[in-house]
N, C-alpha and C positions, 0 to 999 in steps of 0.2 A: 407873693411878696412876704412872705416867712422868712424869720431871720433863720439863723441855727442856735442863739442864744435862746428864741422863746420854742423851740422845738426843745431842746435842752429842759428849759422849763417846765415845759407841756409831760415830758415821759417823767421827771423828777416826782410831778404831783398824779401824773398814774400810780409811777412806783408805789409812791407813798400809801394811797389810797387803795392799793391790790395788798399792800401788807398789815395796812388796819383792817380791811375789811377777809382778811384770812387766820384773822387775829383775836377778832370781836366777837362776844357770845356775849349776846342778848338779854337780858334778865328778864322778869316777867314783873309787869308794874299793875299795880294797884289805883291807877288815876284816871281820869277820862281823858280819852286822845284821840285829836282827831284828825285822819289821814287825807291830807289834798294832795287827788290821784288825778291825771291827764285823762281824759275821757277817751284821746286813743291812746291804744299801748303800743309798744313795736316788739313786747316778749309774745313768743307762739303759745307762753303758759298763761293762757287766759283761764284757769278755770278756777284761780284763788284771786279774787276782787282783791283783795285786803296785801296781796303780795309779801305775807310772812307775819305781816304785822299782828293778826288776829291772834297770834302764839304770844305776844309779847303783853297785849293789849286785853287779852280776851273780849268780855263782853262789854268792856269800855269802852271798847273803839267806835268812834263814827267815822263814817266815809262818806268826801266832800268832790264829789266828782266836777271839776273844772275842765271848759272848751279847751280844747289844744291836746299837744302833745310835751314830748320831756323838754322841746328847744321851745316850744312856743308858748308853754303856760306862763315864761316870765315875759309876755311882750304883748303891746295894744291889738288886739282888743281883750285877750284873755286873761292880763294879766290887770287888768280891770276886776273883771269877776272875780278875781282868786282874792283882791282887794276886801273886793264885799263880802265875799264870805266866810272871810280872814275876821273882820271886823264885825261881824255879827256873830262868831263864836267868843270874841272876846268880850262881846256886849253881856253875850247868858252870861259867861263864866265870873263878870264881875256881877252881875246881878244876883247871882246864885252865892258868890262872896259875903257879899251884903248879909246876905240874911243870915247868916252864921254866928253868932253867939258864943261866947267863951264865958265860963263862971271861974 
């Protein structure tokens, strides 16, 4: 029960999304970042956890491994978890805020 207008839609926001993403070079950042990754993966390149990011990230990165996959980390029960550990990164990061000092 697909119309042809949201198929339309659908390959519009591929397009879109195959030409930013054949477009876009990465910079390398200086901040803490932290990657929430689907505990299954469906690429056969399992053998970089970090999936590129650790180039961008270096040794700032942490990795937030959450239940599910790419369709099910936003949905109950996992998207629960990803809640909490969403929210417990933002907990340090304000906490670590805090203690900061300016003269």
């Amino acid at each position: 029960e697909v119309e042809l207008a949201d198929i339309h839609r659908y390959f519009n926001v591929y397009r879109t999304n195959i030409r930013a993403f054949s477009t876009y070079t990465a910079q390398a950042q200086y901040v803490p970042m932290t990657l929430f990754k689907a505990e299954e993966q469906f690429s056969p390149n399992g053998s970089d956890e970090t999936m590129g990011w650790r180039a961008v990230a270096g040794k700032n990165l942490d990795v937030c491994v959450v239940p599910g996959n790419h369709y099910t980390l936003l949905r109950e029960p996992n998207v629960k978890v990803l809640g909490e550990r969403l929210q417990a990164r933002i907990n340090q990061a304000c906490a670590k805020a805090e203690k900061v000092t300016f003269a």
